[in-house]
MOPAC internal coordinates of N, CA, C and O (Angstrom, degrees):
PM7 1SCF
backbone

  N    0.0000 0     0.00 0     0.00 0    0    0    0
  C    1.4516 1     0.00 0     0.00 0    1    0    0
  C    1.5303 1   110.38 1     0.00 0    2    1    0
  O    1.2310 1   127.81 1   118.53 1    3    2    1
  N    1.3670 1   102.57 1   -61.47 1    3    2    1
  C    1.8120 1    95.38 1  -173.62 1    5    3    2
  C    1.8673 1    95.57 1  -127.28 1    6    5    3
  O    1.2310 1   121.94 1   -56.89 1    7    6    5
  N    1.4697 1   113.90 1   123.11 1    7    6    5
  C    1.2347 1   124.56 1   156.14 1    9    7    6
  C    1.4016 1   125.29 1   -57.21 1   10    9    7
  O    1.2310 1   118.40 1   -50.98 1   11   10    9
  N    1.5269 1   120.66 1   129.02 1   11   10    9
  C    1.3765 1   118.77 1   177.81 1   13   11   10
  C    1.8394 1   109.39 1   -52.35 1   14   13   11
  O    1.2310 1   130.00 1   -28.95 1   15   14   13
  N    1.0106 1    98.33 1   151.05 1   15   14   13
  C    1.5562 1    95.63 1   175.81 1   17   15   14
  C    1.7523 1    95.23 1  -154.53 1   18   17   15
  O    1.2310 1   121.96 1   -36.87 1   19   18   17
  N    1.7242 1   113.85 1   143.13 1   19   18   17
  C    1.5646 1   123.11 1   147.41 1   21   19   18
  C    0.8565 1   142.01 1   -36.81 1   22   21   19
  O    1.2310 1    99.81 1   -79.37 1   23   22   21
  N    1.6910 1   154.08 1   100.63 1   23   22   21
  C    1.0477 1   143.64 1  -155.08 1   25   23   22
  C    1.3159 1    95.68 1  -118.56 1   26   25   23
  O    1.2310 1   124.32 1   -67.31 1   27   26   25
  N    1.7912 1   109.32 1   112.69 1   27   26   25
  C    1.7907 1    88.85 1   170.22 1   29   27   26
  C    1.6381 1    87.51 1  -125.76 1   30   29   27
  O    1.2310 1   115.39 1  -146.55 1   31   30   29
  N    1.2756 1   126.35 1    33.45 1   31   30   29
  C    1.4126 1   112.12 1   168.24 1   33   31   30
  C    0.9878 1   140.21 1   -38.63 1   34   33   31
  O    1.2310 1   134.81 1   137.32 1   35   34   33
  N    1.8859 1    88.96 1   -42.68 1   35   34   33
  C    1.5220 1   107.76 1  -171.88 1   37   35   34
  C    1.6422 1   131.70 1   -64.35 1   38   37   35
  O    1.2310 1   128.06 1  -172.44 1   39   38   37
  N    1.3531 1   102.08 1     7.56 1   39   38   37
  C    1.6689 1    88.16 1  -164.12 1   41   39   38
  C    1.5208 1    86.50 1  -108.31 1   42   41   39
  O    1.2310 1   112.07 1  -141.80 1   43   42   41
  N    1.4948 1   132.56 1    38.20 1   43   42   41
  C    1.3566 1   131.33 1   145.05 1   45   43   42
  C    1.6102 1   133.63 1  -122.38 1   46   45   43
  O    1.2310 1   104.19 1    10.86 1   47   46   45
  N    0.5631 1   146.76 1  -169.14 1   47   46   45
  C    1.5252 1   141.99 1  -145.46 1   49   47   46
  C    1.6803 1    83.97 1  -146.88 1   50   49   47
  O    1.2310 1   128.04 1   -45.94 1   51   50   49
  N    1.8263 1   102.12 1   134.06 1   51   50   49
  C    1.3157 1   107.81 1   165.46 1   53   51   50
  C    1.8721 1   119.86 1   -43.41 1   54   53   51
  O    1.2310 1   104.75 1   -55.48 1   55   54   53
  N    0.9914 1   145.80 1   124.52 1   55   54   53
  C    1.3399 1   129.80 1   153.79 1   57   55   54
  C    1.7442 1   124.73 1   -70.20 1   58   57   55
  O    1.2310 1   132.41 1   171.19 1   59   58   57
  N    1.2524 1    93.63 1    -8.81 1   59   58   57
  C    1.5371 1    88.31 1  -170.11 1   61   59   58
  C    1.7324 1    99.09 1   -85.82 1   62   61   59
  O    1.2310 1   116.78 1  -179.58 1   63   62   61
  N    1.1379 1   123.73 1     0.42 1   63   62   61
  C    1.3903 1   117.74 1  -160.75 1   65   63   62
  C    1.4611 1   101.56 1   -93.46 1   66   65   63
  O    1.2310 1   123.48 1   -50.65 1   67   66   65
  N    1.0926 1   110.92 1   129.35 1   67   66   65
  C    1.6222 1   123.46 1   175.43 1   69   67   66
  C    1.8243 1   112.48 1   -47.57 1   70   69   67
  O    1.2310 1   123.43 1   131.88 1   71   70   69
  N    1.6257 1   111.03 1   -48.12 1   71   70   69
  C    1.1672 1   137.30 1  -168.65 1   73   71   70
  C    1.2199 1   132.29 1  -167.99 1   74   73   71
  O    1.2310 1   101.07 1   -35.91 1   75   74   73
  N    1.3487 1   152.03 1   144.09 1   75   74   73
  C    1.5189 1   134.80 1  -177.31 1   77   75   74
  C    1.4665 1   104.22 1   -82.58 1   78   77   75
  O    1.2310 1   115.29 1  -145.54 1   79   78   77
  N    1.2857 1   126.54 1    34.46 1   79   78   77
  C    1.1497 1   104.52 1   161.74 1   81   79   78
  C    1.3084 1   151.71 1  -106.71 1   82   81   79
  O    1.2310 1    94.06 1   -82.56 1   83   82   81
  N    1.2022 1   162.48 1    97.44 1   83   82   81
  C    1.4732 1   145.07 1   -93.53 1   85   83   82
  C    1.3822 1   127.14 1    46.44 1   86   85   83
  O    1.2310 1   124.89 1  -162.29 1   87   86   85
  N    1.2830 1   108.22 1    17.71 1   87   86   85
  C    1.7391 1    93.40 1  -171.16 1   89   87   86
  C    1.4984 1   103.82 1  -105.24 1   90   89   87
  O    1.2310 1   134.28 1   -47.51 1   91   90   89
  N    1.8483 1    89.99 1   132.49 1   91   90   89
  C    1.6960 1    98.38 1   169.47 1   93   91   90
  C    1.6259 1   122.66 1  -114.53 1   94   93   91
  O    1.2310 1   126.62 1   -48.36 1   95   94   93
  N    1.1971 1   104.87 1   131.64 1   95   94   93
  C    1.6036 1   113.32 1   167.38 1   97   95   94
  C    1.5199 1   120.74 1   -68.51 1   98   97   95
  O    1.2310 1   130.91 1   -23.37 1   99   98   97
  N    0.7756 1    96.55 1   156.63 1   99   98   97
  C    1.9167 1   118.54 1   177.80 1  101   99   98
  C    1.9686 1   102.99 1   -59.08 1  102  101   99
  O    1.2310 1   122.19 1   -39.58 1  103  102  101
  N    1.3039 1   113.41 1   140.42 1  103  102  101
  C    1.2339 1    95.96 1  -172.52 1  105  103  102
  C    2.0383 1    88.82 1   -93.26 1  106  105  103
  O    1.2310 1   120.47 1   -52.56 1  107  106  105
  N    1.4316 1   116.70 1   127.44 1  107  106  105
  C    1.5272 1   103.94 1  -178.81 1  109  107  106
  C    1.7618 1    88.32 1   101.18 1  110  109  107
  O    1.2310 1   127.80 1    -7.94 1  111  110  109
  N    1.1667 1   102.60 1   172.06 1  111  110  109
  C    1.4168 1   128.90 1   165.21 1  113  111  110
  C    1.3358 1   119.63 1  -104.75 1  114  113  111
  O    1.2310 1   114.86 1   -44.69 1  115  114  113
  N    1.3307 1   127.34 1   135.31 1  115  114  113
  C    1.4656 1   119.87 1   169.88 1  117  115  114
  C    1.7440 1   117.90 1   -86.46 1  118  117  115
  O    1.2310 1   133.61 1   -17.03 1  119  118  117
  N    1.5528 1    91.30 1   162.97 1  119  118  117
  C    1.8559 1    82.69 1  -155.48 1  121  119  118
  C    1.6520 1    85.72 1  -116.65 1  122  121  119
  O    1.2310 1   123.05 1   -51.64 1  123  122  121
  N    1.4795 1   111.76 1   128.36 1  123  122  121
  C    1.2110 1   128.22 1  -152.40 1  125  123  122
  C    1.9494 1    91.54 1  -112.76 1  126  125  123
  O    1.2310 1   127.82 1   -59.58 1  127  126  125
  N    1.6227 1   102.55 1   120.42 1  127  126  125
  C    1.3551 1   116.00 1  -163.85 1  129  127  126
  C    1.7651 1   113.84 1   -59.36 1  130  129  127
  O    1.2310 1   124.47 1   -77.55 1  131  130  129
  N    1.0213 1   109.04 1   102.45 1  131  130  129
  C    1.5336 1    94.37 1  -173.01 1  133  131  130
  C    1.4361 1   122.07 1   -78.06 1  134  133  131
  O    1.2310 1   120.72 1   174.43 1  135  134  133
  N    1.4480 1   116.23 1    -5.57 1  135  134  133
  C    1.6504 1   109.61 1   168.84 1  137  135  134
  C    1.7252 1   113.37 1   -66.70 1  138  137  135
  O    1.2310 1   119.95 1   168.98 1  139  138  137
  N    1.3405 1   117.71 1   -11.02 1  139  138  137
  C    1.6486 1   123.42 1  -171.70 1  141  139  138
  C    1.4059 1    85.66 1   -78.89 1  142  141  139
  O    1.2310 1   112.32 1   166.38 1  143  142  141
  N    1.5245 1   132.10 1   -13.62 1  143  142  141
  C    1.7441 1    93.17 1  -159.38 1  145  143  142
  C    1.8476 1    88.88 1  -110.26 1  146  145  143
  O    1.2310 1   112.63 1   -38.40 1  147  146  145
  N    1.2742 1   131.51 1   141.60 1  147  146  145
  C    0.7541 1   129.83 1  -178.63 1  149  147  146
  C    1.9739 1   123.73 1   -87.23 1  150  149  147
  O    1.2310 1   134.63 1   168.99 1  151  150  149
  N    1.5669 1    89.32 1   -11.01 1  151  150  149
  C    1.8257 1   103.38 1  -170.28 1  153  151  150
  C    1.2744 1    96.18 1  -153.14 1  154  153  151
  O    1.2310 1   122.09 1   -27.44 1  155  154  153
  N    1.3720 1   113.60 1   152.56 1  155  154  153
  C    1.5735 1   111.14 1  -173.84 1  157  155  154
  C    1.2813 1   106.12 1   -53.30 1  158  157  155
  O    1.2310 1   111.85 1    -5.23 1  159  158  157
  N    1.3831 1   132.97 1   174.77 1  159  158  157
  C    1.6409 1   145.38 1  -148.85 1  161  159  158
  C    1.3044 1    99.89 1  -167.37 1  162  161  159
  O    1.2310 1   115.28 1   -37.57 1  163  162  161
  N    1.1681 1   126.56 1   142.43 1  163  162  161
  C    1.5645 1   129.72 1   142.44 1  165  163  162
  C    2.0154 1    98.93 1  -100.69 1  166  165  163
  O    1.2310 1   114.36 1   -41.57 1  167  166  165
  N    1.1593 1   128.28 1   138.43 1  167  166  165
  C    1.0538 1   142.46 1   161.60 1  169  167  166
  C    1.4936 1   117.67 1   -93.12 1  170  169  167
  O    1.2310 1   113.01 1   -86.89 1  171  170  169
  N    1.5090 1   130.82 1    93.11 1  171  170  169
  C    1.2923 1   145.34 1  -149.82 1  173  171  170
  C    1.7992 1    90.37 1   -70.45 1  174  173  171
  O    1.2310 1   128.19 1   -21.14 1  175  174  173
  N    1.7276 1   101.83 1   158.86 1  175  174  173
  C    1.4933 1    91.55 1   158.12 1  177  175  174
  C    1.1320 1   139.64 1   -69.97 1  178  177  175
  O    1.2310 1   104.41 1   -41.20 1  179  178  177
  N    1.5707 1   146.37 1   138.80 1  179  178  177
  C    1.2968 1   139.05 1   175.77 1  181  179  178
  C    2.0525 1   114.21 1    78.46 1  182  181  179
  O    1.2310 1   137.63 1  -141.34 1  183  182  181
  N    1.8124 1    83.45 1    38.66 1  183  182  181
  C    1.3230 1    90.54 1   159.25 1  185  183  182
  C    1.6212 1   116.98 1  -109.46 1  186  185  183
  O    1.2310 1   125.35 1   -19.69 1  187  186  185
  N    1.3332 1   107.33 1   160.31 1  187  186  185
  C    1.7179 1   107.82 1  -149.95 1  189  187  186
  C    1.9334 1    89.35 1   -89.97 1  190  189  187
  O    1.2310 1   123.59 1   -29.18 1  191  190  189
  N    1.0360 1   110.73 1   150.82 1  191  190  189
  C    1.2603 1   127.84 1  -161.33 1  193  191  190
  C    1.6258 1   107.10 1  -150.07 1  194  193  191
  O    1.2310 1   117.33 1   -33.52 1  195  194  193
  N    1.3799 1   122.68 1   146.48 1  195  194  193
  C    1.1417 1   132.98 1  -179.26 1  197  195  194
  C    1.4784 1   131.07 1  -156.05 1  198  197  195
  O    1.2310 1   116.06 1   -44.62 1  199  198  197
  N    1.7595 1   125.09 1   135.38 1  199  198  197
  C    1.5109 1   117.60 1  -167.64 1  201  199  198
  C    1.6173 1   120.62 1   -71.54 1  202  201  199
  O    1.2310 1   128.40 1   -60.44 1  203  202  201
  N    1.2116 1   101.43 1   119.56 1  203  202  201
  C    2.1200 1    95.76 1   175.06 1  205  203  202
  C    1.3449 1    93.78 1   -63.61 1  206  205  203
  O    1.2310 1   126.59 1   -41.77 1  207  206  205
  N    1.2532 1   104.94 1   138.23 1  207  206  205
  C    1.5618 1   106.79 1   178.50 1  209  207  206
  C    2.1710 1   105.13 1   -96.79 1  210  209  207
  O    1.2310 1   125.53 1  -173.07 1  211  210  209
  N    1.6194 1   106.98 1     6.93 1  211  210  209
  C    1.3233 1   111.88 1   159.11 1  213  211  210
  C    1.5151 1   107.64 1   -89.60 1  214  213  211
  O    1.2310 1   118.71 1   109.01 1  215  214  213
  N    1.0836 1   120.06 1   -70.99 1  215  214  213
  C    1.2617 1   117.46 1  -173.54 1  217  215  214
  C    1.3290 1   135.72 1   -94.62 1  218  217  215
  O    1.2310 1   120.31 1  -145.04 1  219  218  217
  N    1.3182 1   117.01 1    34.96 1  219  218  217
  C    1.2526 1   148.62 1  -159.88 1  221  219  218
  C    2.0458 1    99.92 1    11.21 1  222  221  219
  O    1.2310 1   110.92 1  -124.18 1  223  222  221
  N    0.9866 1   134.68 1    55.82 1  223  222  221
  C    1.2733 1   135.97 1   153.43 1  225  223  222
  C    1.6058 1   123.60 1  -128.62 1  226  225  223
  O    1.2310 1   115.47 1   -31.63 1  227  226  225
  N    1.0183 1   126.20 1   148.37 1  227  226  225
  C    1.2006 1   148.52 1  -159.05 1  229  227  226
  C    1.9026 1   100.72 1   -82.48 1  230  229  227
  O    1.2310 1   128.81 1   -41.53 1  231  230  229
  N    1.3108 1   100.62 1   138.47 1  231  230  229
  C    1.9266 1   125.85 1  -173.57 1  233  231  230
  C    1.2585 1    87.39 1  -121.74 1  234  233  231
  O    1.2310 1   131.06 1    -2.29 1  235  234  233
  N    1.0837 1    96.26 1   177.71 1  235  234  233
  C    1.3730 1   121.67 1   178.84 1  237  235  234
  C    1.6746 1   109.94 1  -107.91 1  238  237  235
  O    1.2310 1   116.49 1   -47.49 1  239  238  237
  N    1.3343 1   124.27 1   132.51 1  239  238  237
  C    1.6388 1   106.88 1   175.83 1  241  239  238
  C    1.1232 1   106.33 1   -51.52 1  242  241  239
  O    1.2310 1   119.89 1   -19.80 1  243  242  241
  N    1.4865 1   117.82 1   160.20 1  243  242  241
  C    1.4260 1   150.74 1   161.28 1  245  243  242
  C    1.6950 1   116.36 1  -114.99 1  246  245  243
  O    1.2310 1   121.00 1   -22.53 1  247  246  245
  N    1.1307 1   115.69 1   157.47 1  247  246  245
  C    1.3857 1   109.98 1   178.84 1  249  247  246
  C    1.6044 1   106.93 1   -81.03 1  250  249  247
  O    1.2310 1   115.98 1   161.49 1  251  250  249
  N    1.0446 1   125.24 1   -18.51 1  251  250  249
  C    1.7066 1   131.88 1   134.88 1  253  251  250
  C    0.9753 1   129.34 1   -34.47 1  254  253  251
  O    1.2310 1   116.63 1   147.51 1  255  254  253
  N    1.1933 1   124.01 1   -32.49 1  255  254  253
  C    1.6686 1   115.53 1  -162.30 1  257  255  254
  C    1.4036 1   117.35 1   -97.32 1  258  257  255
  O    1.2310 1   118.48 1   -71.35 1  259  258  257
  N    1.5350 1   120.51 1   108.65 1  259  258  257
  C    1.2211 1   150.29 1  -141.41 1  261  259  258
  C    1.9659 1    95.18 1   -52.17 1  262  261  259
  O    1.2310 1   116.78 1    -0.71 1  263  262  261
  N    1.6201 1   123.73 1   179.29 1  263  262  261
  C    1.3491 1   102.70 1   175.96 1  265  263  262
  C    1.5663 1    82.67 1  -107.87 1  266  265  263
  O    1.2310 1   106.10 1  -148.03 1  267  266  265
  N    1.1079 1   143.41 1    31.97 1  267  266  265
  C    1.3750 1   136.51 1   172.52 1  269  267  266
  C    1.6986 1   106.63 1   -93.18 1  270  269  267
  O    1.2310 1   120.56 1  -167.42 1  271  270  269
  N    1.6610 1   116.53 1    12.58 1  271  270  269
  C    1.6302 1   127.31 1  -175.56 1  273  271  270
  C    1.2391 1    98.87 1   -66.17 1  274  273  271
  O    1.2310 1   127.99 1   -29.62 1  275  274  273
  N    1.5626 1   102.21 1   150.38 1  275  274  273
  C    1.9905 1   107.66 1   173.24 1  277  275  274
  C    1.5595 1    95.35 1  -115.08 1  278  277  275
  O    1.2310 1   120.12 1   -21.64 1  279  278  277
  N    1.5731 1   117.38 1   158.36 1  279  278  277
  C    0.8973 1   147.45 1   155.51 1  281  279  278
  C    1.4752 1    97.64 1    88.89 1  282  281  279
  O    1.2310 1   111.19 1  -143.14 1  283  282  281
  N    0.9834 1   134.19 1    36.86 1  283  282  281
  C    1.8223 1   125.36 1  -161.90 1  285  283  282
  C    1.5802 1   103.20 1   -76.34 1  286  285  283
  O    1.2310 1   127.02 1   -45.78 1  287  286  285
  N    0.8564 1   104.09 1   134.22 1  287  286  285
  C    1.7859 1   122.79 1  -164.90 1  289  287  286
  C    1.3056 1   115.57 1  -131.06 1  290  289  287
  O    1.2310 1   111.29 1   -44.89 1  291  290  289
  N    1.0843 1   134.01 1   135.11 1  291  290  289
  C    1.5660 1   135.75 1   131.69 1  293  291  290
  C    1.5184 1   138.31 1   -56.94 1  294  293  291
  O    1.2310 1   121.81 1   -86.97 1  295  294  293
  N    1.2677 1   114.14 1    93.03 1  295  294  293
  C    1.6685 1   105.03 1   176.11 1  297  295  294
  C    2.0892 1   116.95 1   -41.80 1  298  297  295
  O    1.2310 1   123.02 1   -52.54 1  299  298  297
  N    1.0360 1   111.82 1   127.46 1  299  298  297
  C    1.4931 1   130.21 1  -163.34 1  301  299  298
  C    1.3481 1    87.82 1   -83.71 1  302  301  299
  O    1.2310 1   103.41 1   108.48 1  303  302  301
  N    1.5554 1   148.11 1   -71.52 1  303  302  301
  C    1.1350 1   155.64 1   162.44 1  305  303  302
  C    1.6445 1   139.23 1   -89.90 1  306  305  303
  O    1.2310 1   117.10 1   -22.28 1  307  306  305
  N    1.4388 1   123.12 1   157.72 1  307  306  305
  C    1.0959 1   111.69 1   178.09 1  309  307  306
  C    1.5047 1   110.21 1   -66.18 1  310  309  307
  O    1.2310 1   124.26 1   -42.74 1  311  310  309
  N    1.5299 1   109.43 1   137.26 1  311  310  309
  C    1.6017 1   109.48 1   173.72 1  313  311  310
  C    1.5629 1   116.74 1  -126.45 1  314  313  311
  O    1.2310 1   114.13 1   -62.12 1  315  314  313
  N    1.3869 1   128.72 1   117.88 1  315  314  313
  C    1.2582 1   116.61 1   166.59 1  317  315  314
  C    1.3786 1   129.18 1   -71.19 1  318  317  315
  O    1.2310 1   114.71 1   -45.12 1  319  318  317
  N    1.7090 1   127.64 1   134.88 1  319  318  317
  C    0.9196 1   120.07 1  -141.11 1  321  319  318
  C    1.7599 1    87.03 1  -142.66 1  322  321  319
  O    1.2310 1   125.41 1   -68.36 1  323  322  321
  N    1.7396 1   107.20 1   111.64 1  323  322  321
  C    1.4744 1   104.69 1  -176.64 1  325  323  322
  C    1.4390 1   127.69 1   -95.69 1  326  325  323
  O    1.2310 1   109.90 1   -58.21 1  327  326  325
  N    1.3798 1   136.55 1   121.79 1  327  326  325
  C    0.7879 1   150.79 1  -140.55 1  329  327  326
  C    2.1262 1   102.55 1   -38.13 1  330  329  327
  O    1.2310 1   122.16 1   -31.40 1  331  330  329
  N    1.1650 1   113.46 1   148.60 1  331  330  329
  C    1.0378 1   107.08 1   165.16 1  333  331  330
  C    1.5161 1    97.93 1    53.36 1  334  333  331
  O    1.2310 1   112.28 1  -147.56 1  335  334  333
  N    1.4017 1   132.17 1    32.44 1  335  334  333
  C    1.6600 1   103.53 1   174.45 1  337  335  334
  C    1.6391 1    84.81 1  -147.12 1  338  337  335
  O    1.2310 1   117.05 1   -34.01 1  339  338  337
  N    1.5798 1   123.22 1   145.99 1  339  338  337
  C    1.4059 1   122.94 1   150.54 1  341  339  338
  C    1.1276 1   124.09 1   -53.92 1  342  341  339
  O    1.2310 1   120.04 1   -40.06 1  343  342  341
  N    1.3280 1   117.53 1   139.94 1  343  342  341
  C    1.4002 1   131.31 1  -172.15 1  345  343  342
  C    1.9009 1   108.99 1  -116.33 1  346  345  343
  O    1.2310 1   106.66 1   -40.74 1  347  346  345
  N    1.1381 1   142.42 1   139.26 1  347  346  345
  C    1.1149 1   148.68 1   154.34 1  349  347  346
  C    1.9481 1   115.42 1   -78.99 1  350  349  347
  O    1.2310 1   126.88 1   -57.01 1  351  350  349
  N    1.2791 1   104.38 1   122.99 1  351  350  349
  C    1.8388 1    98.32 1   170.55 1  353  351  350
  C    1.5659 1    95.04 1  -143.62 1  354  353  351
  O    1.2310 1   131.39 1   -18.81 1  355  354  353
  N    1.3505 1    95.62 1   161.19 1  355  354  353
  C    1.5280 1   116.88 1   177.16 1  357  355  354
  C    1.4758 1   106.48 1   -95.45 1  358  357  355
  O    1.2310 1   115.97 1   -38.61 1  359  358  357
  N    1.7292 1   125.26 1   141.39 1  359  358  357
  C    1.1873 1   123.52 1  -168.27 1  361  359  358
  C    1.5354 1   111.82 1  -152.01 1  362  361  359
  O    1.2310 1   128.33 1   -23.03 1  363  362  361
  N    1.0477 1   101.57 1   156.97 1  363  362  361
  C    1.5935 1   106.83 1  -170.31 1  365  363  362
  C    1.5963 1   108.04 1  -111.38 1  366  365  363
  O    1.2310 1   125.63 1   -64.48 1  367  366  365
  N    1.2858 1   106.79 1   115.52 1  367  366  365
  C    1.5756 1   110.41 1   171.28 1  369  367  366
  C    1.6576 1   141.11 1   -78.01 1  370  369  367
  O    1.2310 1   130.80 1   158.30 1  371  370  369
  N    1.6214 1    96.77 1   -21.70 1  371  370  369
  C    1.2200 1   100.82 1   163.28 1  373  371  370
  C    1.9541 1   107.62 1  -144.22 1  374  373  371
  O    1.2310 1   115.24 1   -10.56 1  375  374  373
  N    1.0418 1   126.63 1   169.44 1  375  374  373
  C    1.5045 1   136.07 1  -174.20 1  377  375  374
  C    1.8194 1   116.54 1   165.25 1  378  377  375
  O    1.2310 1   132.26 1    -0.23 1  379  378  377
  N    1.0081 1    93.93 1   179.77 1  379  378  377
  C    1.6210 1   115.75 1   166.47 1  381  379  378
  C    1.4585 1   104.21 1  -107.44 1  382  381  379
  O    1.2310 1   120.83 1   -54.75 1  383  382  381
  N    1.4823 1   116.02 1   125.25 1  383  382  381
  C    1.3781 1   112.34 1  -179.60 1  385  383  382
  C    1.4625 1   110.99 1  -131.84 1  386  385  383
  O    1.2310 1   115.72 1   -17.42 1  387  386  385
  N    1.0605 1   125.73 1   162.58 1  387  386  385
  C    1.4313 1   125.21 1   150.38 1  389  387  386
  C    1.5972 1   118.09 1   -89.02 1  390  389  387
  O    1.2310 1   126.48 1   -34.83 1  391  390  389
  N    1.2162 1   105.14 1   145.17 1  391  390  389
  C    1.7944 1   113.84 1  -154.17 1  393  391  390
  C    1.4347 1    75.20 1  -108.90 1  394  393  391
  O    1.2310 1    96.52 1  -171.66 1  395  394  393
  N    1.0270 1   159.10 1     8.34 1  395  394  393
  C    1.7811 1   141.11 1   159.86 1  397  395  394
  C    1.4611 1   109.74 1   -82.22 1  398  397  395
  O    1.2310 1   135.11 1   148.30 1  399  398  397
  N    1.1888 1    88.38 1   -31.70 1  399  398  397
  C    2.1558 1    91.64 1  -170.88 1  401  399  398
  C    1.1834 1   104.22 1   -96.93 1  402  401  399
  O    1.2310 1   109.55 1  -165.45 1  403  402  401
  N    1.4500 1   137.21 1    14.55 1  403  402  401
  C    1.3446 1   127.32 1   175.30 1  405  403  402
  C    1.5983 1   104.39 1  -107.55 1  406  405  403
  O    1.2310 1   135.36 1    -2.48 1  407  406  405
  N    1.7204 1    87.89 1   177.52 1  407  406  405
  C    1.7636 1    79.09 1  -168.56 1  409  407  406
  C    1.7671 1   101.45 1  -124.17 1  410  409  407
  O    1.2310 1   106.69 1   -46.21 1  411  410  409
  N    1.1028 1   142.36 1   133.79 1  411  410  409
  C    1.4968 1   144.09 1  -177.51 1  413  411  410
  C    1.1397 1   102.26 1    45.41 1  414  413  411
  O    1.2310 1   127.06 1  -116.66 1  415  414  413
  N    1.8986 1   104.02 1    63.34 1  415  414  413
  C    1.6447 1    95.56 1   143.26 1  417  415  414
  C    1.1686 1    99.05 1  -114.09 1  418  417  415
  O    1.2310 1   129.77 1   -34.01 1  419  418  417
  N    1.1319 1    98.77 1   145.99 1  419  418  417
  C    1.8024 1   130.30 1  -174.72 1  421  419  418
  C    1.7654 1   125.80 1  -115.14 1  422  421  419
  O    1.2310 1   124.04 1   -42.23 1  423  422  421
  N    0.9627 1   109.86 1   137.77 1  423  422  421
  C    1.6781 1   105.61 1  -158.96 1  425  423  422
  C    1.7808 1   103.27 1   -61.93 1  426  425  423
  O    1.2310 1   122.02 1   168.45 1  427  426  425
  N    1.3176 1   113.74 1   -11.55 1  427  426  425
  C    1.7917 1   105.93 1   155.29 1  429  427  426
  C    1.5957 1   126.96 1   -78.01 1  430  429  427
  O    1.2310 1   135.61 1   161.53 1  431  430  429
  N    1.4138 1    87.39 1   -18.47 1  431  430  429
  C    1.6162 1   101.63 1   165.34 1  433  431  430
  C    1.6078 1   113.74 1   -44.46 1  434  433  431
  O    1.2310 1   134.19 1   107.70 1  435  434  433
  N    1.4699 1    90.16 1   -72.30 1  435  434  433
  C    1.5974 1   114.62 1  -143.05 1  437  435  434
  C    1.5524 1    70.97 1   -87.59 1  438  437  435
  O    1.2310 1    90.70 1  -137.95 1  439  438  437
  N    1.4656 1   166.45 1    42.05 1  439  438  437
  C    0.9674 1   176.16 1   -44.38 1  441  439  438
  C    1.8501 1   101.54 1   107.09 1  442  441  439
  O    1.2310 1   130.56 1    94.07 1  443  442  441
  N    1.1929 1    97.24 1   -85.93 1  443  442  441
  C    1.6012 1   127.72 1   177.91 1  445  443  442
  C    1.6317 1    92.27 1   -39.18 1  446  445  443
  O    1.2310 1   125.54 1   129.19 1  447  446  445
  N    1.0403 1   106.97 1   -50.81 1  447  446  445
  C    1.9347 1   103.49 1  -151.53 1  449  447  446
  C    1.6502 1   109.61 1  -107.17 1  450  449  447
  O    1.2310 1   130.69 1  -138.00 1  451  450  449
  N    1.4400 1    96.98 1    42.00 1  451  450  449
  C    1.3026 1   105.31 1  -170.05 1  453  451  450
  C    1.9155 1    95.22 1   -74.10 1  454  453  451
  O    1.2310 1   128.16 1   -30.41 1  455  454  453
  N    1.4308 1   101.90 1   149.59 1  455  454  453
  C    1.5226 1   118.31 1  -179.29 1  457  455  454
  C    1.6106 1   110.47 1    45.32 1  458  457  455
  O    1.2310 1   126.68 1  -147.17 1  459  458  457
  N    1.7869 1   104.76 1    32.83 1  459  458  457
  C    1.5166 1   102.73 1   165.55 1  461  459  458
  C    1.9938 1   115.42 1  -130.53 1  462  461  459
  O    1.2310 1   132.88 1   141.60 1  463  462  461
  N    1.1538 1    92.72 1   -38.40 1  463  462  461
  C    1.5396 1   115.61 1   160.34 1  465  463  462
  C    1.7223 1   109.08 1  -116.57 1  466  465  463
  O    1.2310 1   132.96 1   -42.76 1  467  466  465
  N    1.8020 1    92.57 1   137.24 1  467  466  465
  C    1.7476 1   106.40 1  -169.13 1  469  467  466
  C    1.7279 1    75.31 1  -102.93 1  470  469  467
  O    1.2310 1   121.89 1   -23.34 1  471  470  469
  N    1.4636 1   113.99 1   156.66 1  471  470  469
  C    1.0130 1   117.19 1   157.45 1  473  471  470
  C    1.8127 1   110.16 1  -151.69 1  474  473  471
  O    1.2310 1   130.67 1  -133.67 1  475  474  473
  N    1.5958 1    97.02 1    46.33 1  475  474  473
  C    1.5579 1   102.51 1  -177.94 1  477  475  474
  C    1.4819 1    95.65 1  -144.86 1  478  477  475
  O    1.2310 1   120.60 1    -7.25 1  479  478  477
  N    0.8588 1   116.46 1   172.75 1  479  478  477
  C    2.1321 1   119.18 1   176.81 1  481  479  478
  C    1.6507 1    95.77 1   141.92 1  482  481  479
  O    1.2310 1   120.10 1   180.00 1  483  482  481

């Protein structure tokens, strides 16, 4: 099901985060659908992410994707993500962010995640 893989993400600090203050993570990791990616991927930190409510795994926003999305998330770290395979990432559900350093947020996004991500100050 899931291949071991290296994690050295950790020895950096989100950039997209405004500040550490108030910010909460996902309890668990979300499991990021790997039939959507067609070629291996790295998934940068603080790209906008969201739950299929069929297949309970996480896409990536689209400029499609309605603001009626559940689970909309921020990836916490960079994650490589191999083609055709599920991927696990750590994610942050609510914070202060900067909206330049993130990746596919979309005004249904910041819609969706109203009073969970600030993206003004």
């Amino acid at each position: 099901m899931f291949n071991p893989r290296k994690v050295d993400s950790f020895k950096k600090a989100p950039e997209f985060l405004r500040d550490a203050k108030n910010v909460e993570y996902t309890v668990g990791n979300v499991l990021l659908d790997g039939s959507k990616f067609s070629a291996d991927t790295v998934v940068k930190a603080g790209t906008a992410v969201f739950r299929n409510a069929e297949s309970n795994k996480f896409e990536l926003v689209q400029e499609s994707t309605p603001e009626t999305m559940s689970g909309a998330v921020l990836t916490a770290n960079d994650v490589k993500v191999f083609a055709k395979e599920d991927a696990l990432a750590p994610a942050v559900r609510e914070a202060s962010v900067i909206k330049e350093r993130t990746t596919g947020v979309t005004d249904n996004f910041i819609k969706a995640t109203i009073g969970r991500f600030h993206f003004d100050v």
